[in-house]
C-alpha positions as CSV (number, residue, x, y, z in Angstrom):
1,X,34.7,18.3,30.4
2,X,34.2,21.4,28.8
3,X,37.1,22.8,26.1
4,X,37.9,26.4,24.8
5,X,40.3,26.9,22.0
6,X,41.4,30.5,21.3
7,X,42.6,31.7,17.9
8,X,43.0,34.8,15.9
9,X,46.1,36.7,18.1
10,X,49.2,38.5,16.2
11,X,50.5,41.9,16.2
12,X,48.7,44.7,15.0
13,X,49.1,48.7,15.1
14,X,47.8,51.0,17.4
15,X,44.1,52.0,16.5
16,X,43.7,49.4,14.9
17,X,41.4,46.2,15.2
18,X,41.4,42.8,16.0
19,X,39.3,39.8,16.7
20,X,40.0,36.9,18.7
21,X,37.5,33.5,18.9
22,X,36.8,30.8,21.1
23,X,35.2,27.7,20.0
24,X,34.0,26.0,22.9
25,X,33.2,22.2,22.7
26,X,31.1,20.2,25.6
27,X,29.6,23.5,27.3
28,X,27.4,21.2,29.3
29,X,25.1,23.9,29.8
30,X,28.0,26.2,31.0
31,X,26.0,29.9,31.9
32,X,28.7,32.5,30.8
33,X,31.7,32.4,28.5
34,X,34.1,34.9,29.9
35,X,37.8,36.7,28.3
36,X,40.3,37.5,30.3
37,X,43.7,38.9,29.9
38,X,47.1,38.7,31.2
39,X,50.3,40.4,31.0
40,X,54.0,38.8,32.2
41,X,53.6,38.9,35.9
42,X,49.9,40.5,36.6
43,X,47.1,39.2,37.6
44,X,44.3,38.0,34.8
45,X,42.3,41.0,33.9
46,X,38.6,40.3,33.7
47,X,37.9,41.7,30.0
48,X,34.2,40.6,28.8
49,X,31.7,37.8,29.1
50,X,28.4,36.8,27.2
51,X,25.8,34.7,28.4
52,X,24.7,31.3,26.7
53,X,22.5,31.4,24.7
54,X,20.6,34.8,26.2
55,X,23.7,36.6,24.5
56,X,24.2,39.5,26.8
57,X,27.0,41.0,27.1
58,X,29.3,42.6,30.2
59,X,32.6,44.0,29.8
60,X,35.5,45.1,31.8
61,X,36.0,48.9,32.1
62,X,39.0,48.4,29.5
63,X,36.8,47.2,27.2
64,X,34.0,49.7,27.1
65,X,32.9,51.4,24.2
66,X,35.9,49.5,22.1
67,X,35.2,46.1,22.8
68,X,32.5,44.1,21.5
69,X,31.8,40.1,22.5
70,X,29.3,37.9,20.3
71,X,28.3,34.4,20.4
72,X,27.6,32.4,17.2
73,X,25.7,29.4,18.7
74,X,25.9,27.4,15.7
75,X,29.3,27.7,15.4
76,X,30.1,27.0,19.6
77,X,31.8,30.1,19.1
78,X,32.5,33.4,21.1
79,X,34.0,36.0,19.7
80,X,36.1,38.9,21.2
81,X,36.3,42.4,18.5
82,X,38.5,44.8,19.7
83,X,38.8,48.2,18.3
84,X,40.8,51.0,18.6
85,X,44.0,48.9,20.5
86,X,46.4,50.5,22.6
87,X,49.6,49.1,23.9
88,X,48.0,48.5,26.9
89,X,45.6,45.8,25.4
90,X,48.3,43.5,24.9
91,X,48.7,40.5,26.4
92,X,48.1,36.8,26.3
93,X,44.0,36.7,25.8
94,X,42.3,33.7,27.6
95,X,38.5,32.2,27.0
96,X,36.8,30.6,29.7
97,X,34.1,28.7,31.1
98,X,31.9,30.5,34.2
99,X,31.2,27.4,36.8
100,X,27.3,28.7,37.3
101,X,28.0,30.7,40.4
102,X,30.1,33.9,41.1
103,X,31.2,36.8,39.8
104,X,30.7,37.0,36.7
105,X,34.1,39.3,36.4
106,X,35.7,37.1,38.9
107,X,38.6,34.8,38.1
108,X,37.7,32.0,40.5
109,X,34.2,32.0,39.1
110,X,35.8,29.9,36.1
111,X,37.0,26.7,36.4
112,X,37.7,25.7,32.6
113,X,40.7,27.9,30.9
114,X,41.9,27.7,26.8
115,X,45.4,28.2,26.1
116,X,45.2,31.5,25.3
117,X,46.2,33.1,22.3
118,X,49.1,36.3,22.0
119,X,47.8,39.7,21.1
120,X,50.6,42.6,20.5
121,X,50.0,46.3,19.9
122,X,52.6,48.1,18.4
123,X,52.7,51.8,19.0
């Protein structure tokens, strides 16, 4: 069974920059790594995903042109940079695992979740 461990949350300032990680353990050949968001009572917001181990990238329209996601393959682990933060950007920030099939922005095309880690943007 794959596993995804997020770190690197915590509060930061408007502008400024932050970056999350994922280490992810038994991939068992899993296609995509994807980050996802979610705010107190909405919906998880399809942020960015990378491909393993081709390392391309998509990303959410949030995300474009502030975020940037990056896989270290010897490290199992994908990283989330995020740049220029507005209080909209915060939010619980979840890694996961893409199934093989599906959207690749879609929710229900992931099947393995981490436990998230906080991210909070002051203003």
């Amino acid at each position: 069974q794959v596993q995804l461990a997020e770190s690197g949350g915590g509060l930061v300032q408007a502008e400024g920059s932050l970056r999350v990680s994922c280490v992810v353990s038994r991939r068992a050949g899993r296609p995509y790594i994807g980050w996802f968001r979610q705010v107190a009572g909405k919906e998880r917001e399809f942020v960015a995903a990378i491909s393993w181990p081709d390392n391309s990238p998509w990303y959410g329209d949030a995300a474009k042109g502030r975020f940037t996601v990056a896989l270290d393959i010897a490290k199992n682990t994908v990283y989330l940079q995020m740049n220029r933060l507005k209080p909209a950007d915060a939010g619980v920030y979840y890694c996961a695992a893409h199934r093989g099939s599906g959207d690749i922005a879609s929710i229900s095309s992931y099947d393995s979740w981490g436990q998230g880690t906080q991210v909070t943007v002051s203003s």
